[in-house]
C-alpha positions in Angstrom: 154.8 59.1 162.4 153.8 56.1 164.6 150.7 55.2 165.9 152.2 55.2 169.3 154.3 58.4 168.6 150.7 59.9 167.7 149.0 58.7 170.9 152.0 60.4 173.5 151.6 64.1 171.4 147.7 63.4 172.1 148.3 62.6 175.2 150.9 65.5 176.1 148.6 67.9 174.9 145.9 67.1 176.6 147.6 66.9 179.7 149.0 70.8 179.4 145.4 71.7 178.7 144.3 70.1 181.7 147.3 71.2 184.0 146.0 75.2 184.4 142.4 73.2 185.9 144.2 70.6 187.8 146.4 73.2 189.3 143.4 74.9 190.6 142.2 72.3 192.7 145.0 71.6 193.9 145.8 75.1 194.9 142.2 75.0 196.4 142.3 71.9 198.6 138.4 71.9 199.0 137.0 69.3 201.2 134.1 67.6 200.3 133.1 66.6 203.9 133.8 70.6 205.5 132.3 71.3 202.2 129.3 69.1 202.7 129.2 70.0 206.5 129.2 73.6 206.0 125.8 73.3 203.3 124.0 71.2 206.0 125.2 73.5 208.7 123.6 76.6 206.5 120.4 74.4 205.5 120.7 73.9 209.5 120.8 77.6 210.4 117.8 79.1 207.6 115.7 77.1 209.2 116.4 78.3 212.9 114.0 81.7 211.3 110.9 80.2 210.4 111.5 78.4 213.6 112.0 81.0 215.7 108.5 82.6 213.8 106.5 80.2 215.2 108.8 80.4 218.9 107.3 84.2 218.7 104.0 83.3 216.9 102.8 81.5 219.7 103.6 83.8 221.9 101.6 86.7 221.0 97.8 86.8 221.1 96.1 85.9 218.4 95.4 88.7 216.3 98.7 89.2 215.7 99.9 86.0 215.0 100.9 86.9 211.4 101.9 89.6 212.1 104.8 88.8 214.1 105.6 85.5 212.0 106.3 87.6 209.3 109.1 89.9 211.5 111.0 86.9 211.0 109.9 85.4 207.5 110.3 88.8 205.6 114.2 89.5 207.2 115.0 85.5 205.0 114.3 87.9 202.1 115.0 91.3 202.6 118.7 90.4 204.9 119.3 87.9 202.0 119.6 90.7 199.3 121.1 93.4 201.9 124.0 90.9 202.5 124.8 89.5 198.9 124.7 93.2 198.0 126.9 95.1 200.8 126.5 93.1 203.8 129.4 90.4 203.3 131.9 92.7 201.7 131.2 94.8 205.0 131.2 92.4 207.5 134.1 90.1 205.8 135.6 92.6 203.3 139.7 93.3 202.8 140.2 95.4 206.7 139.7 99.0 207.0 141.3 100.4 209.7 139.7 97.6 212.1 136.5 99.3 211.9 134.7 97.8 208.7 135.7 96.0 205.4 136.2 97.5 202.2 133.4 96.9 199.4 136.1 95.1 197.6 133.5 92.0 197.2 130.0 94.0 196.9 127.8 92.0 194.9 129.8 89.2 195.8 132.7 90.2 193.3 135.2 88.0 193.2 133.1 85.4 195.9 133.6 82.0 194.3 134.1 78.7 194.1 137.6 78.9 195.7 138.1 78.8 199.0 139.0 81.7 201.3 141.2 82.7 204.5 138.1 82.4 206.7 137.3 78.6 205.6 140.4 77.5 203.5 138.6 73.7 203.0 135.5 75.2 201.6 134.0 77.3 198.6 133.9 81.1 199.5 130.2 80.7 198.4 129.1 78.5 201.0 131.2 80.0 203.8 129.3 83.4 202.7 126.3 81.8 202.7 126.3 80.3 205.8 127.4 83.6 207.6 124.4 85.1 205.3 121.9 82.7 208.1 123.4 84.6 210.8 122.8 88.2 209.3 119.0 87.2 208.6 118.4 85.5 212.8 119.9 88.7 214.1 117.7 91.3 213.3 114.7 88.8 213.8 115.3 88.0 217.2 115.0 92.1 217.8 111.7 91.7 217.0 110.1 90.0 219.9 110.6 93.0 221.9 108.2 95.6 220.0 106.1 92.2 218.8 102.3 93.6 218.7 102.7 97.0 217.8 105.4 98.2 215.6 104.2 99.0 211.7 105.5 96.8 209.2 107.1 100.0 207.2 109.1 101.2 210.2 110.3 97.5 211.2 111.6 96.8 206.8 113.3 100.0 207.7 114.7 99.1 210.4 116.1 95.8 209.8 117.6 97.1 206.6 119.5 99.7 208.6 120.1 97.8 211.5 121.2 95.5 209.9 124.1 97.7 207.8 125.0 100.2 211.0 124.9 97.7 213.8 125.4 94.0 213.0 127.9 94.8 210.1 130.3 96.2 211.6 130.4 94.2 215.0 130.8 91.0 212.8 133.8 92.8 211.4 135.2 93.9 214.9 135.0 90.0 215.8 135.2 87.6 213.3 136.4 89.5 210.1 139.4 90.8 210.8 138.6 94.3 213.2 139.8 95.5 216.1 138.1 93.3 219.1 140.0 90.7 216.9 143.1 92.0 217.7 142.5 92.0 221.0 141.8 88.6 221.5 138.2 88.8 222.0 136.2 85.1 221.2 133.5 84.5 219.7 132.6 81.2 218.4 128.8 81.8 217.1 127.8 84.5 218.2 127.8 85.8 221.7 128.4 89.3 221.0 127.8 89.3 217.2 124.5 88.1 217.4 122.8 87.0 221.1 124.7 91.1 222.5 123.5 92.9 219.5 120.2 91.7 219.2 119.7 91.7 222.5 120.8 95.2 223.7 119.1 96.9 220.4 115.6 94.8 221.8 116.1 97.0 225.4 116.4 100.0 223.4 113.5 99.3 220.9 111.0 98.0 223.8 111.9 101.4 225.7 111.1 104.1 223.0 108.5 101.8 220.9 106.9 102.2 224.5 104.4 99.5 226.4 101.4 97.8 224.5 98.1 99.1 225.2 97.1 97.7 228.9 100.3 96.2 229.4 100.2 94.9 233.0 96.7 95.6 233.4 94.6 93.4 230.5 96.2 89.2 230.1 98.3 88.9 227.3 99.1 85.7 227.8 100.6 83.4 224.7 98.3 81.9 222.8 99.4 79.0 221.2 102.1 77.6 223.3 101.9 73.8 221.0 103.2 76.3 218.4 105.8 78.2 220.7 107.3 74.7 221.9 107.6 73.7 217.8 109.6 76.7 217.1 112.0 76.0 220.6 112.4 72.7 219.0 112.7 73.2 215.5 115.7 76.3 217.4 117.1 73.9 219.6 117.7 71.2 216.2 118.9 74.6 213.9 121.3 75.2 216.8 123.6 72.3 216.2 124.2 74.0 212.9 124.9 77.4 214.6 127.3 76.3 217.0 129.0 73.0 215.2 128.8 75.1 211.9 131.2 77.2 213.5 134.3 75.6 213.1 134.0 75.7 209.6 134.9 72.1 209.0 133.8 68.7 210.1 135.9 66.7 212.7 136.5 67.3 216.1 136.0 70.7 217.3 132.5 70.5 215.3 131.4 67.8 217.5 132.7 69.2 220.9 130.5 72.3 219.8 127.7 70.1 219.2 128.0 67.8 222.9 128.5 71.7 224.6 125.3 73.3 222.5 123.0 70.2 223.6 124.5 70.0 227.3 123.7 73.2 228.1 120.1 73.5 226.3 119.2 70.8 228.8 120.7 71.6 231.8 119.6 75.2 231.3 116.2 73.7 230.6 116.2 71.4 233.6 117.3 74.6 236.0 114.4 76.9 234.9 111.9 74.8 235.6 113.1 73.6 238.8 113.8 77.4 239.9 110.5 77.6 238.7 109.2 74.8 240.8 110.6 76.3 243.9 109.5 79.5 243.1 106.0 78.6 241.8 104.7 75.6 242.8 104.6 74.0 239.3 106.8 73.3 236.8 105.8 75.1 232.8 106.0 74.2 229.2 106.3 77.7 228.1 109.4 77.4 231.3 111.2 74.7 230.0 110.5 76.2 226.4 112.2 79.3 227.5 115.0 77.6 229.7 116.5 75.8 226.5 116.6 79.1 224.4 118.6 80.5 227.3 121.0 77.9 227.6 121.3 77.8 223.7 122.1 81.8 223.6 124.4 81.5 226.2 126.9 78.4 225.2 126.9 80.0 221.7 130.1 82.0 222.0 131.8 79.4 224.0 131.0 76.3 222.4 134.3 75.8 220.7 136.5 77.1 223.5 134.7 75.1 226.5 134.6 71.1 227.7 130.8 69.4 228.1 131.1 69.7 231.9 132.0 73.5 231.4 129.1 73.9 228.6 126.7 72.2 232.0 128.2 74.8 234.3 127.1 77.4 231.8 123.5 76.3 231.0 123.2 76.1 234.9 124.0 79.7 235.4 122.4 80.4 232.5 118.8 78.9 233.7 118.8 80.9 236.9 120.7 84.3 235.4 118.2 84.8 232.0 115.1 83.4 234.7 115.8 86.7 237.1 116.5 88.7 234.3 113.2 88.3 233.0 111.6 88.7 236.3 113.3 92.1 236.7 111.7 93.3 233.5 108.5 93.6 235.7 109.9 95.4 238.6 111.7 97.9 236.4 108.7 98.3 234.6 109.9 98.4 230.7 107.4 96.1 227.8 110.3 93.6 225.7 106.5 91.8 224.9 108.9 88.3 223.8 112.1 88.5 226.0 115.2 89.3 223.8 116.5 91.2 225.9 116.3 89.0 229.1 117.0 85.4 227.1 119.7 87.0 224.4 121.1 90.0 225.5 121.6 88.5 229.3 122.7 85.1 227.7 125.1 86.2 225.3 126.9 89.2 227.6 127.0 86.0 230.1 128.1 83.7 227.9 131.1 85.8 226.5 132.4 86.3 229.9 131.9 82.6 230.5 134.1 82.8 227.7 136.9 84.6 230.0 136.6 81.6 233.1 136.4 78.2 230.9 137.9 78.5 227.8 140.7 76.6 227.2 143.7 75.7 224.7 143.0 71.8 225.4 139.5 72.2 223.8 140.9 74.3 221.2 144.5 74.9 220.7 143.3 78.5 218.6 141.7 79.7 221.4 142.9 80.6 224.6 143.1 79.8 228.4 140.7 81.1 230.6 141.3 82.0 234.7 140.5 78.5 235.5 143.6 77.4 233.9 145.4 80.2 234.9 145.0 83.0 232.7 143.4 86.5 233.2 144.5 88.5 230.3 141.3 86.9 228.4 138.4 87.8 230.6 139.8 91.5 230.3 139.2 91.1 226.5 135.8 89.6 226.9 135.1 92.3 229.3 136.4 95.0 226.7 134.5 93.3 223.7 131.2 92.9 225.7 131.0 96.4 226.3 132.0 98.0 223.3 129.4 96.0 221.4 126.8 96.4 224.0 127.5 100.0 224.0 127.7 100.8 220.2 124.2 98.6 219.3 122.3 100.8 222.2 123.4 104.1 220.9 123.5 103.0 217.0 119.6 101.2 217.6 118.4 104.5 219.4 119.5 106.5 216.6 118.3 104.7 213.6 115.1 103.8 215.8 114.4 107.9 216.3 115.1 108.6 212.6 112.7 106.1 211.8 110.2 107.2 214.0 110.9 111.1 212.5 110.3 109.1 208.9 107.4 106.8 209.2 106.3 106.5 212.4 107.4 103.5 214.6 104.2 102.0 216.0 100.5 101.4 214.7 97.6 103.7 216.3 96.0 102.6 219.2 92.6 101.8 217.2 95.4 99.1 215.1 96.7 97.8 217.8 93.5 97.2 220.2 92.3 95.7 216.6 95.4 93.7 215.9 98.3 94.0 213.6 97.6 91.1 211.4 94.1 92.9 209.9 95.7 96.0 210.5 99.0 95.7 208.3 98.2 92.7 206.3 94.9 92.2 205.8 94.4 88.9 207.2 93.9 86.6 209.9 95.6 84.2 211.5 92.0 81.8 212.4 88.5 81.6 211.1 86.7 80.0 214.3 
């Protein structure tokens, strides 16, 4: 046999061996820039928790500083496991019945290095991943309303089951497959699956967790608002991974996301502290700090459906909306000690509908046309999705809150709290001097 009759067998055969892996990626057509986007985007995202920590760390008084910095640096651990465990395979799973997905993937069975119908450019692992950052945010941002006073064996608890009852199955409704789905209810990041739920649960939790100890009568005024600011940035910078992440691929839609996420953090943040201004005389850090949160939670469902001068519109309305908001909390009377409620519940229900007036096809031809441009059918489906989301977190958070309560006890005694929750529950303290 030839030498060259040698090399063309050798050859042959090592092209069949390599066809079944060739094959593969073809079959996969992974992109290595949505690939690479996506990682950043989920780098982006983990970091929005331990800023949001120090957001709420500087908010409360000092001895309980830790305390509430670990509300959010505990849920990067225990959310983490929850979700690679049962979380994904619930919120993404094979559809049952539009209500929840099937534990076809718990454990991550059968999550790979393939790519999937929810981000067909990129591994499965990295598009679960990066939803993953979503699931660990939500339940942290409940905390600010109970911050100062809940125990640290009712709130594992509850963020564990919150976490599976509530945000679960709303994440399924909307973006894996469910039945707001199917009614044409948008989403982009979060309005409803994360800013609604969140949001809605922290009203219920501040109600039955009850006031702080001399609430409205003793100052319990922030104290370290250098810190707070550092968290609003370190949110504002995670943010362009929340919303631009969101369209699961880099190129165009990613960076319309991004231009409408920035727009509206700084016209909301420009609104509050003029509304401020008027209203007060002077103009606040801890304002403008607030303001850009409340623009950020309130573009994030229609940051891929809107234009830039649409996203300004929103942060606008969402400067003065989430500002009376909070100053209704005093008049009604109920103790959300951080704000969810009035900067993510208010911003994402007024976000989604905002959802219902801009969005348009020209911004993205997968979305839909809003009454601006015509179109009515959507705000009813924005309407519909709104409040079956705000309705099922309020009556799934009340239950699992009272169980817990029944179990373990939801908040410290009053000689814990008048000492502070950091010695209290942790054993330590936030500052020597």
């Amino acid at each position: 046999m030839s030498v060259s009759r040698k090399r063309s067998i050798i050859t042959g055969l090592c092209l069949f061996l390599l066809l079944p892996s060739i094959a593969v990626a073809s079959e996969g057509k992974i992109d290595a820039g949505d690939t690479a986007w996506m990682l950043v985007s989920t780098a982006l995202v983990m970091l929005m928790t331990p800023g949001l920590a120090l957001f709420y760390g500087g908010m409360v008084r000092r001895k309980n500083v830790l305390g509430t910095i670990m509300h959010s640096f505990i849920a990067l651990a225990v959310i983490t496991i929850q979700w690679i465990l049962i979380g994904y395979t619930l919120s993404f799973g094979p559809d049952i019945n539009g209500v929840i997905g099937s534990l076809a993937w718990f454990g991550l069975k059968g999550v790979g290095v393939e790519p999937s119908h929810y981000a067909p450019t990129v591994p499965h692992l990295a598009f679960m991943i990066y939803q993953a950052m979503f699931a660990i945010i939500t339940p942290a941002l409940i905390s600010g309303a109970f911050a100062e006073r809940m125990k640290f064996s009712a709130y594992l608890l509850f963020i564990l089951l919150w976490s599976t009852f509530v945000y679960d199955p709303v994440a399924h409704w909307i973006w894996g497959g469910g039945w707001l789905s199917k009614l044409g209810v948008l989403d982009f990041a979060g309005g409803m699956v994360v800013h609604a739920t969140a949001g809605i649960s922290a009203l219920a939790a501040a109600i039955i967790v009850g006031k702080r100890k001399g609430y409205l009568q003793e100052p319990m005024t922030p104290h370290n608002l250098p810190m707070t600011v550092l968290g609003a940035g370190l949110l504002w910078f995670g943010w362009f991974g929340f919303n631009a992440g969101s369209a699961l691929s880099s190129g165009g839609l990613a960076t319309v996301a991004l231009v409408n996420t920035h727009v509206a953090a700084a016209s909301a943040t420009l609104t509050w502290i003029i509304v401020e201004w008027l209203r007060y005389g002077k103009p606040t850090m801890f304002g403008a700090a607030t303001g850009c949160i409340a623009g950020l939670a309130t573009i994030t469902p229609a940051a891929g459906f809107v234009s830039p001068t649409s996203a300004f519109l929103i942060g606008i309305a969402a400067g003065i909306v989430c500002f009376m908001g909070l100053k209704a909390k005093e008049k009604v009377g109920y103790d959300d000690s951080l704000d969810a409620f009035g900067v993510h519940g208010i911003g994402g229900i007024f976000g989604t509908l905002s959802i219902g007036l801009f969005a348009t096809t020209a911004i993205n031809p997968g979305g839909a046309d809003g009454m601006l441009y015509g179109k009515a059918q959507l705000m009813l489906a924005q309407l519909t999705g709104a409040g079956a989301v705000a309705l099922y977190s309020l009556v799934v958070s009340i239950i699992i809150l009272k169980v817990i309560d029944l179990l373990v006890g939801l908040r410290v005694d009053e000689s814990s709290e008048v000492q502070g929750i950091d010695v209290t529950q942790h054993g330590e303290e936030g500052y020597f001097f």
